[in-house]
C-alpha positions in Angstrom: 0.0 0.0 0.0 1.4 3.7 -0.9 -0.5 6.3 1.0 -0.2 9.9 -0.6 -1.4 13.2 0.4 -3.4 14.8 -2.3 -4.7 18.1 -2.7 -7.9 18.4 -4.4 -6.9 22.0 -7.0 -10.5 22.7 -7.6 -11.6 22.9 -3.8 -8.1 23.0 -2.2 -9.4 20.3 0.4 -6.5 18.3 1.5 -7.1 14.2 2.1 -4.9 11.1 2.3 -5.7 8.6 -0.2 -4.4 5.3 0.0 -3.1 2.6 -3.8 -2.3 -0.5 -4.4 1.2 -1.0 -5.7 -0.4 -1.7 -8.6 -3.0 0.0 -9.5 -3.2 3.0 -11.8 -3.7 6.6 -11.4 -6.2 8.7 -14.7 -3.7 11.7 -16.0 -5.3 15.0 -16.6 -5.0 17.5 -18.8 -3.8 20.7 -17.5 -2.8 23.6 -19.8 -0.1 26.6 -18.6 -0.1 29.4 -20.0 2.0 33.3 -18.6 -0.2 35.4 -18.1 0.0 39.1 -17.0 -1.8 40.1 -13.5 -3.6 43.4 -13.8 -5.5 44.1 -10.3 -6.8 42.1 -7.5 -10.0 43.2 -4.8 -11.4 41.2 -2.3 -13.0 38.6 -3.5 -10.8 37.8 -7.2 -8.1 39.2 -9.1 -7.9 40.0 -13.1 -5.1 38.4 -15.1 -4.8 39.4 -18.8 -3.4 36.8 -21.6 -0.6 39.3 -23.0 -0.9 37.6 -26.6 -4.5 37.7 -27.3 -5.3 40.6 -24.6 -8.1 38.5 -22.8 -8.9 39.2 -19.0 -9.8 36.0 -16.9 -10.4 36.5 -13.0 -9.4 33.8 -10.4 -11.1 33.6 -7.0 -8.9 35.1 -4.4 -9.2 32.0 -2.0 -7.7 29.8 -5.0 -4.7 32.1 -4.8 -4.8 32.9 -1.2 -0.7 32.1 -0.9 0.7 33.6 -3.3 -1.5 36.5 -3.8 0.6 38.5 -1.3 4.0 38.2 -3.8 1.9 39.6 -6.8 2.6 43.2 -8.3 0.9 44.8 -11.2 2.0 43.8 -14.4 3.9 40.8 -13.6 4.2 38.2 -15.1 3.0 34.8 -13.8 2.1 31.0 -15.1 -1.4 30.1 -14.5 -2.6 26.1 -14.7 -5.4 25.6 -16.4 -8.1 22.4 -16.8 -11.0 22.1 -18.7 -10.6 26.2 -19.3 -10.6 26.5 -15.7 -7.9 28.1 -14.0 -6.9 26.3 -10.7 -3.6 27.2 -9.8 -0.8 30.2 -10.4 2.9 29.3 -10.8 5.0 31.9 -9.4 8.7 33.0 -10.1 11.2 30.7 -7.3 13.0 34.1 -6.4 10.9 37.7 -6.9 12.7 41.4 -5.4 11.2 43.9 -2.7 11.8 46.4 -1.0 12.1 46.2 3.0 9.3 49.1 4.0 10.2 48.9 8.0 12.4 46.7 10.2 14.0 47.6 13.5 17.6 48.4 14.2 20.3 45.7 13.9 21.7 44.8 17.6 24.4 42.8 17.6 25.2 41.0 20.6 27.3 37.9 22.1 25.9 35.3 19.3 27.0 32.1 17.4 25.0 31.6 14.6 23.0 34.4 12.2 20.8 36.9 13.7 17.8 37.8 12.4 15.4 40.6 13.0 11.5 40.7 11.7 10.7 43.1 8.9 7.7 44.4 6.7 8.3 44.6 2.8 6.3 46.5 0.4 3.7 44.0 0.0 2.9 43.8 4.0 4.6 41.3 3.7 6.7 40.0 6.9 10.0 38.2 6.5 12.6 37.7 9.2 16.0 39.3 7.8 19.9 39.3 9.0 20.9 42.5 11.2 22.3 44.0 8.6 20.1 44.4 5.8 18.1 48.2 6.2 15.4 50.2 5.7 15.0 50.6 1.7 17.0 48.1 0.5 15.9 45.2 -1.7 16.2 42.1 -1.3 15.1 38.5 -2.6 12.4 36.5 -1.2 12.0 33.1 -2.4 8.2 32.7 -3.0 7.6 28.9 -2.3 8.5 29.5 1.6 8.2 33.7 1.6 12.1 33.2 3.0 15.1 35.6 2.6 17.7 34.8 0.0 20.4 37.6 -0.2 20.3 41.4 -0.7 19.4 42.4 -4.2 
């Protein structure tokens, strides 16, 4: 027996589903295709094909993780079945700016040090001491880490 954990892209309930060794699992069909996000509101957010110019909207709870990394005007992958969108594929590595953090105090330490700061998306990332107010840096998107300074 193989026991998986599946998440379910049209409702995003998570369940644990257990196979046979042998048995076999349909494939879908999923499409990608870039699109271009224009604006977001409360309840869904407007993405434009940048080829053929046309606007689809995708439910804000369908996006809920990475809605908070997009800008206007960038440029993102969005999965697609049966015409449906389900999914958005974001950049590993995107660059912000750090809108507020505290001082760096450095004290009697052995490993890194880091301090908690806001970024221009609201945003909050923990950060080493020495990265300040204004600078950019990179934020990897699948775990909304630090990387390096920009």
């Amino acid at each position: 027996m193989i026991k998986v954990k599946v998440r379910n892209l049209v409702n995003q309930a998570v369940t644990i589903k257990s196979f046979s060794s042998g048995n076999f699992i349909q494939d879908i069909k999923l499409k990608r295709k870039k699109m271009q996000y224009l604006y977001g509101d409360t309840d869904q957010s407007v993405f434009m094909d940048p080829e053929s110019f046309e606007q689809i909207e995708i439910q804000n709870d369908l996006i809920a993780e990475q809605k908070p990394y997009l800008n206007n005007g960038m440029e993102v992958g969005v999965l697609f079945w049966d015409e449906k969108a389900l999914a958005l594929e974001l950049p590993a590595k995107l660059v912000f700016s750090v809108a507020e953090t505290g001082p760096g105090e450095k004290g009697n330490s052995v490993s890194n040090m880091y301090k908690a700061a806001v970024l221009e998306n609201g945003l909050t990332v923990k950060i080493p001491l020495f990265v300040k107010q204004g600078e950019k840096i990179i934020v990897d998107t699948r775990d909304g880490s630090y990387v390096s300074r920009a």
